[in-house]
LUMLO-760178 format. One record per residue (C-alpha): z, y, x. Coordinates in Angstrom, 2 decimals. Layout:
BEGIN
<<Z; Y; X>>;
...
% end
This chain:
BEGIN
<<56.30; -25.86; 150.30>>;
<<52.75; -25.39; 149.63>>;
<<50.53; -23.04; 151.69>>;
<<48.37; -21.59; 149.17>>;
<<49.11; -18.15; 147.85>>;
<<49.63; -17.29; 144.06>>;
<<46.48; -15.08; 142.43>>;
<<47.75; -11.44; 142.77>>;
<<47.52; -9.42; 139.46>>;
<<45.11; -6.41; 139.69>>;
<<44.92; -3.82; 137.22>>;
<<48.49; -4.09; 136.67>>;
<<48.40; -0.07; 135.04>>;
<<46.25; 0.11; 132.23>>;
<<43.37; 2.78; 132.62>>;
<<45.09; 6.18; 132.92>>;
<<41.92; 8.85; 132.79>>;
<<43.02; 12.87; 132.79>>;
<<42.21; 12.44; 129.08>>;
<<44.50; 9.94; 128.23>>;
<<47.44; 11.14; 129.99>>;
<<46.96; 14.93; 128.43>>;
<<46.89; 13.30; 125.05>>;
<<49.92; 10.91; 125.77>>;
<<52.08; 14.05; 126.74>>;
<<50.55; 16.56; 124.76>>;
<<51.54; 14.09; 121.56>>;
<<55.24; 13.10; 123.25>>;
<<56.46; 16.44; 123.15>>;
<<54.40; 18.17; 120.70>>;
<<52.55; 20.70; 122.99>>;
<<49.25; 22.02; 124.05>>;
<<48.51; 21.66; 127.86>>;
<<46.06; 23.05; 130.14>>;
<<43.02; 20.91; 131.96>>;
<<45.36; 20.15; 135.08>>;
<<46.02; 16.88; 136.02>>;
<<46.73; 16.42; 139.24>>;
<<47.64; 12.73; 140.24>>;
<<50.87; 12.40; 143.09>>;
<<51.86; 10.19; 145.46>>;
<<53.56; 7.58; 144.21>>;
<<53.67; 3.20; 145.77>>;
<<54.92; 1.99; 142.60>>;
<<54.63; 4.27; 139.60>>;
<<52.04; 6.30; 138.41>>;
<<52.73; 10.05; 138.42>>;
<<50.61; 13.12; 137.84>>;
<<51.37; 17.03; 137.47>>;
<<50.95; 19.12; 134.57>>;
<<51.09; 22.44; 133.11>>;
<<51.48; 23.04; 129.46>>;
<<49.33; 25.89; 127.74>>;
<<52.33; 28.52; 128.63>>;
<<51.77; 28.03; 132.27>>;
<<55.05; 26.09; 132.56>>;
<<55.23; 22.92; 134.87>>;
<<55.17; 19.17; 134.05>>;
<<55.16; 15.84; 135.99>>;
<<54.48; 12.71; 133.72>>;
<<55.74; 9.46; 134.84>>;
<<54.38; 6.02; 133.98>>;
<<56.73; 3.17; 135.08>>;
<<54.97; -0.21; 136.88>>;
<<54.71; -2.50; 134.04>>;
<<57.04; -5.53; 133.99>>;
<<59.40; -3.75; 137.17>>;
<<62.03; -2.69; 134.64>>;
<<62.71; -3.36; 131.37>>;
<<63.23; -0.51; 128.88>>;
<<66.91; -1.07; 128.90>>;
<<67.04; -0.42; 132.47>>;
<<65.07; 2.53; 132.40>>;
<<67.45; 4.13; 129.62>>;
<<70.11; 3.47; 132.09>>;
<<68.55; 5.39; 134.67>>;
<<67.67; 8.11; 132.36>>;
<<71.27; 8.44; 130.83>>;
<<72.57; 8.67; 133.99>>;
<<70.40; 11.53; 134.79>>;
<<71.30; 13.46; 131.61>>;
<<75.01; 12.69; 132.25>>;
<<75.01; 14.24; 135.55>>;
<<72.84; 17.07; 134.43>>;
<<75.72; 17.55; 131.35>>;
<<77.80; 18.39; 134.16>>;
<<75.45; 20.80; 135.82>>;
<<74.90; 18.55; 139.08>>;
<<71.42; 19.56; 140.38>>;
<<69.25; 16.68; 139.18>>;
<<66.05; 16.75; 137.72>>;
<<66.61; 14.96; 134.13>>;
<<64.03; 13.46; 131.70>>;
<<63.04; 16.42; 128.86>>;
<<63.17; 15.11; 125.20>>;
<<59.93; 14.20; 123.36>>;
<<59.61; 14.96; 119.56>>;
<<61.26; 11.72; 118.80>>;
<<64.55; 12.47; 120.69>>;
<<64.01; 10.14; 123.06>>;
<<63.01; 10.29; 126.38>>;
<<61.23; 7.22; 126.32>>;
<<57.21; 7.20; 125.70>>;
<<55.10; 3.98; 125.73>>;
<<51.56; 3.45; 125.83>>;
<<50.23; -0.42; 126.19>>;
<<53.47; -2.12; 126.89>>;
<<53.91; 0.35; 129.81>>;
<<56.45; 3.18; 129.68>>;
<<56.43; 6.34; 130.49>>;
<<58.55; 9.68; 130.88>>;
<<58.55; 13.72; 131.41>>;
<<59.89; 15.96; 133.60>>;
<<60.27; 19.42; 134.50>>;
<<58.02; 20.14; 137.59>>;
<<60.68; 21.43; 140.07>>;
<<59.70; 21.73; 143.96>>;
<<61.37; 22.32; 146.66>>;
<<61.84; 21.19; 150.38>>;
<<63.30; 17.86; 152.33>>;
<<65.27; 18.13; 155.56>>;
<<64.83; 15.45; 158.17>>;
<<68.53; 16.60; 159.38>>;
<<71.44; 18.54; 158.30>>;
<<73.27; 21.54; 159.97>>;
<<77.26; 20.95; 159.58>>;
<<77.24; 23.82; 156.33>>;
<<74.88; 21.29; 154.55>>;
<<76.63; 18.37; 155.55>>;
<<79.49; 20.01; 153.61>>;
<<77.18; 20.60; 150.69>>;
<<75.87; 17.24; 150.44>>;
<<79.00; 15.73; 150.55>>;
<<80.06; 17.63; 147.34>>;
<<76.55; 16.71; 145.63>>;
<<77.03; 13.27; 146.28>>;
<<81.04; 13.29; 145.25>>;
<<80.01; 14.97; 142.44>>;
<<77.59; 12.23; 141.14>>;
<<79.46; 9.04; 141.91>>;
<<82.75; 10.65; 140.35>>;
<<80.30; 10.52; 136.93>>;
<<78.55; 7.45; 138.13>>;
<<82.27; 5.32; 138.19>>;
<<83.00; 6.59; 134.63>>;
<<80.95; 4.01; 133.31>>;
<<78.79; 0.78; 134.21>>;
<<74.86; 0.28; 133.97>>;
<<74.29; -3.02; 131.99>>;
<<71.06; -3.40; 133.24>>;
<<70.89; -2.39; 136.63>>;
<<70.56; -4.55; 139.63>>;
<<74.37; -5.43; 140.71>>;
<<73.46; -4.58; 144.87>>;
<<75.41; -7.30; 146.50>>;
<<74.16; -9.92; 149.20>>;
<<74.80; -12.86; 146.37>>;
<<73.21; -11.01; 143.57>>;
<<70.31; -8.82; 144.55>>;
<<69.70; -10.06; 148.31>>;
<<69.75; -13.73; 147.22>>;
<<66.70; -13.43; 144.72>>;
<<64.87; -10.99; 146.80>>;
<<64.97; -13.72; 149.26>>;
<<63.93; -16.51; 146.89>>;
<<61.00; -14.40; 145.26>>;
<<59.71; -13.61; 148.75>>;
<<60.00; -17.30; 149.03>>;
<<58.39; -18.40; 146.26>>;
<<55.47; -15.63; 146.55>>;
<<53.69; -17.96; 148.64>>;
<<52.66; -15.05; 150.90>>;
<<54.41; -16.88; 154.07>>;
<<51.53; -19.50; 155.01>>;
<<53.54; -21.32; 157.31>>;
<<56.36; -23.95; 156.51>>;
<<58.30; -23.37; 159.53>>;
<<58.27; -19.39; 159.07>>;
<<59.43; -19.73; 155.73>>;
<<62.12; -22.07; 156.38>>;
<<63.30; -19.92; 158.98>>;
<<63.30; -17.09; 156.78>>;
<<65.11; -19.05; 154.36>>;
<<67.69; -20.26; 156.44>>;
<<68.66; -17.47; 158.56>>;
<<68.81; -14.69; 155.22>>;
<<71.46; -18.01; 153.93>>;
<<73.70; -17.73; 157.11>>;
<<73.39; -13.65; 156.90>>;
<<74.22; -13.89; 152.96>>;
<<77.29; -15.87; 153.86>>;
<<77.87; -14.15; 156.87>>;
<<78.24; -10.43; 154.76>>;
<<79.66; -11.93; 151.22>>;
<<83.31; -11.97; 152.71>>;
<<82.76; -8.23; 153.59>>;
<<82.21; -7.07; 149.98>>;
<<85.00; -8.43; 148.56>>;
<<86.91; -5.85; 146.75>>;
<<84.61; -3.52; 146.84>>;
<<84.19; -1.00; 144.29>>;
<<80.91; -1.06; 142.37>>;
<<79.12; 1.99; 140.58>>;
<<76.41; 3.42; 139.09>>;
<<75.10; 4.99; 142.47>>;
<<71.11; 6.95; 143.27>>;
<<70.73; 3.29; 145.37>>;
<<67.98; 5.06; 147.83>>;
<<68.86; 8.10; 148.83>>;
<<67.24; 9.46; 152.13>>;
<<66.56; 12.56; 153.11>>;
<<63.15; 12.93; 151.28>>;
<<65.22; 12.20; 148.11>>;
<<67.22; 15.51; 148.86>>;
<<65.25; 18.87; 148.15>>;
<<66.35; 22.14; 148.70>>;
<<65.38; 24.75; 146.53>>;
<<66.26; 28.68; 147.88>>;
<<68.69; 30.60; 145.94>>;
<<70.13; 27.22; 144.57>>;
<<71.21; 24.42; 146.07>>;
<<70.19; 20.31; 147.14>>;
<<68.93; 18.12; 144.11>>;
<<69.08; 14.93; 144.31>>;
<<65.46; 13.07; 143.07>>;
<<64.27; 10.15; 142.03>>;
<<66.94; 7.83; 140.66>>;
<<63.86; 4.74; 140.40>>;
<<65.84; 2.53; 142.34>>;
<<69.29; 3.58; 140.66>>;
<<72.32; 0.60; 141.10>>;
<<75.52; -0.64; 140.28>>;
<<76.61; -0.85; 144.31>>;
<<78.95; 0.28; 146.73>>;
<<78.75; 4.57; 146.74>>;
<<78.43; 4.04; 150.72>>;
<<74.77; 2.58; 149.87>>;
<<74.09; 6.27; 149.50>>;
<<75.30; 7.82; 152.72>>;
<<74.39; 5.79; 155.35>>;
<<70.44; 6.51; 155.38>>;
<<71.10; 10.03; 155.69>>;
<<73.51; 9.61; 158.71>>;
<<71.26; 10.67; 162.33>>;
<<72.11; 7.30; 163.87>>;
<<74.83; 4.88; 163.61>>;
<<78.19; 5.32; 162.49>>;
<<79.69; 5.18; 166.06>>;
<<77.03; 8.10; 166.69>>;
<<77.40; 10.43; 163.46>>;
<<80.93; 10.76; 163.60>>;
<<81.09; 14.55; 162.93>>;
<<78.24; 14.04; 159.91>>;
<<80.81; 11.61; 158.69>>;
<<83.78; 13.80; 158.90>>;
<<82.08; 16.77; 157.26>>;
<<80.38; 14.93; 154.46>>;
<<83.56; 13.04; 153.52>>;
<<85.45; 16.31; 153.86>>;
<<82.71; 17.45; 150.88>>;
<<82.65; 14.60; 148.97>>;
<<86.45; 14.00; 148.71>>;
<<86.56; 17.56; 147.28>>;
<<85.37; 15.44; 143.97>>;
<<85.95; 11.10; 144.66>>;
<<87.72; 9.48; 146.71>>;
<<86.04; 7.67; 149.07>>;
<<87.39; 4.26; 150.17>>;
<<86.71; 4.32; 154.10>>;
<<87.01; 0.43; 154.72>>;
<<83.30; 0.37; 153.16>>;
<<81.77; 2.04; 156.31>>;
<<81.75; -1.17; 157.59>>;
<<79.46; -2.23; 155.15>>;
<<76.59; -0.21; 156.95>>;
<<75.32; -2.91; 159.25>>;
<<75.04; -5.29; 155.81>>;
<<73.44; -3.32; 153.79>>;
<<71.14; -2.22; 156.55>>;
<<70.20; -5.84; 156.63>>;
<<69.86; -5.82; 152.45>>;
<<67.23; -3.14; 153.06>>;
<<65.09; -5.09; 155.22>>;
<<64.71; -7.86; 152.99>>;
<<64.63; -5.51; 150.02>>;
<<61.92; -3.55; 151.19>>;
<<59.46; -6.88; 152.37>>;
<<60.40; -7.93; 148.41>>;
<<58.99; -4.64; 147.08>>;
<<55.90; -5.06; 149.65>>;
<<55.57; -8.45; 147.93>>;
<<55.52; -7.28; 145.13>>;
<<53.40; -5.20; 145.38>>;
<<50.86; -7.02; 147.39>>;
<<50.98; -9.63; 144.04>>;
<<50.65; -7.19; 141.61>>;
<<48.05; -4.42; 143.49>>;
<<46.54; -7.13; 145.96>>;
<<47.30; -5.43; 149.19>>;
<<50.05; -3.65; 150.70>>;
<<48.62; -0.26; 152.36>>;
<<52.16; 1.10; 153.89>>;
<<52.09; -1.97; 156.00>>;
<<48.73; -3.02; 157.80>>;
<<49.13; -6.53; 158.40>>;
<<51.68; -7.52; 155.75>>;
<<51.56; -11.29; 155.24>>;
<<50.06; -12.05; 158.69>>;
<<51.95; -14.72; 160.67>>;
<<52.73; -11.73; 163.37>>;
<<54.52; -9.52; 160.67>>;
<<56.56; -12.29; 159.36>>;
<<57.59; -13.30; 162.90>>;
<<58.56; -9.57; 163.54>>;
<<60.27; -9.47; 160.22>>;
<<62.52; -12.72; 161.23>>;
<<63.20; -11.15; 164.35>>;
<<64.02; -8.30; 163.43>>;
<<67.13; -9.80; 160.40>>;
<<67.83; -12.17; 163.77>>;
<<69.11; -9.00; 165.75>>;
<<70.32; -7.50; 162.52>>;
<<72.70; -10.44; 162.34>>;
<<74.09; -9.79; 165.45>>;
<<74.66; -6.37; 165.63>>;
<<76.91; -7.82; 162.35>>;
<<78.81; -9.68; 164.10>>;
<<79.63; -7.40; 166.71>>;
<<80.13; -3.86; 164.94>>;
<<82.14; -5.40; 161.79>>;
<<85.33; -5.42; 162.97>>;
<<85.41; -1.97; 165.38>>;
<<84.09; 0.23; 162.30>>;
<<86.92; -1.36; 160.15>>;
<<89.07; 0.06; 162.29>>;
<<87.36; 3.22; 163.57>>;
<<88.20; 4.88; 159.76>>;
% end
């Protein structure tokens, strides 16, 4: 493999002044806003905040360029309005004058949304783990009525194996041996996990759902936010990050949250053991975002380091003892539930 690096793309997002996104929004959905525009935190899209000339709330949403095709992001959006049909507290796209919800502006899309706030919990008390449990039963039971078409499939021989090979092929690992290693060891964890997803039921699931992706707003209830990195996966995708600590360790989380969500879906129990895997997928899913975004933006500020030979021999290391906790937990959580 060659050592050199490909040219990273800057200016990836077209210019995006305070004029230009007033006038994108204020022509979308046929309004008048104020002179707020306040620009959010956001690694991949661009967002700002609004407020329209009634004093009502907007955030604006421009997609990455080239990270999802317009198909996709109709997926994500009619999933949104689906699960808002049924009054589950999600925050869904408004309609611009066209019907859609859909804008574009120089082959980049974009997208509006009610400004609704509220606050994350870094744990949950057993009532809430109750109450999440029903949120989350509640939006896979609509999420397995139908598939997404154009949605990542998240499965270690769909997703996993071309994260690997565009990490590979990024040229962003300098040396041969590190990237062979890299290469070789995610093939032995691929075929290592494939067995374990066999039979396993795939759905339109909220594919990243930590706790900062839960808000609670008083006098209502949890919402569930930003469906970017929605899937066709296994539902479990979207409980274990919110467990405190392993499954062995979160045993009364996982009693009270299934006790929620089978209120709604059932929940096939075998797939806890599908934790360690996808806890694995993660890693190498999050160095292919960082990869991406170090090619598209030219660095990779959430990381210092990224691309050094000392973060990719962490990085190995790291899906090294992954692997082995594997091999060691998948058979006693098969039979813990």
């Amino acid at each position: 493999m060659t050592t050199s690096t490909k040219k990273h793309h800057s200016g990836t997002f077209p210019e995006l002044s305070p004029d230009t996104v007033l006038s994108l929004v204020e022509s979308a959905l046929s309004l008048s806003c104020t002179n707020i525009c306040r620009p959010l935190n956001s690694y991949i899209n661009r967002v700002f905040e609004l407020e329209d000339s009634e004093g009502t709330g907007l955030v604006v949403k421009f997609y990455r360029p080239a990270r999802w095709s317009k198909a996709a992001l109709q997926d994500e959006h009619d999933f949104l309005l689906e699960l808002n049909e049924q009054e589950i507290p999600v925050i869904p796209p408004l309609l611009l004058h066209d019907g859609t919800t859909l804008g574009e502006h120089e082959n980049m899309y974009f997208s509006v949304f009610p400004r609704c706030g509220g606050r994350s919990y870094d744990e949950f008390n057993e009532e809430q783990w109750l109450e999440i449990g029903h949120l989350l039963g509640r939006c896979h039971a609509v999420g397995g009525v139908h598939q997404a078409r154009n949605r990542i499939r998240m499965a270690p021989d769909h997703s996993t194996a071309k994260q690997v090979q565009y990490i590979i092929d990024s040229g962003l690992i300098h040396e041969d041996a590190l990237s062979q290693k890299l290469s070789s060891l995610s093939e032995e964890l691929i075929a290592e996990i494939v067995p374990l997803f066999n039979d396993t039921t795939m759905s339109r699931i909220h594919g990243d759902c930590h706790c900062s992706n839960i808000i609670y707003r008083p006098g209502e209830s949890f919402f569930l936010i930003d469906f970017d990195d929605m899937v066709m996966g296994p539902p479990v995708q979207d409980i274990w990050m919110l467990l405190p600590g392993t499954p062995q360790e979160s045993l009364l989380e996982i009693d009270l949250f299934l006790e929620g969500y089978e209120t709604f879906c059932h929940f096939d129990k075998r797939s806890f053991r599908l934790i360690e895997p996808l806890r694995a997928m993660r890693f190498i899913h999050y160095i292919a975002w960082l990869t991406h975004q170090y090619l598209a933006d030219g660095s990779a500020p959430l990381i210092p380091g990224f691309g050094s030979q000392e973060y990719w021999e962490t990085e190995i290391a790291d899906l090294e003892d992954q692997l082995k906790r594997i091999r060691k937990n998948s058979d006693d959580l098969l039979h813990m539930f």
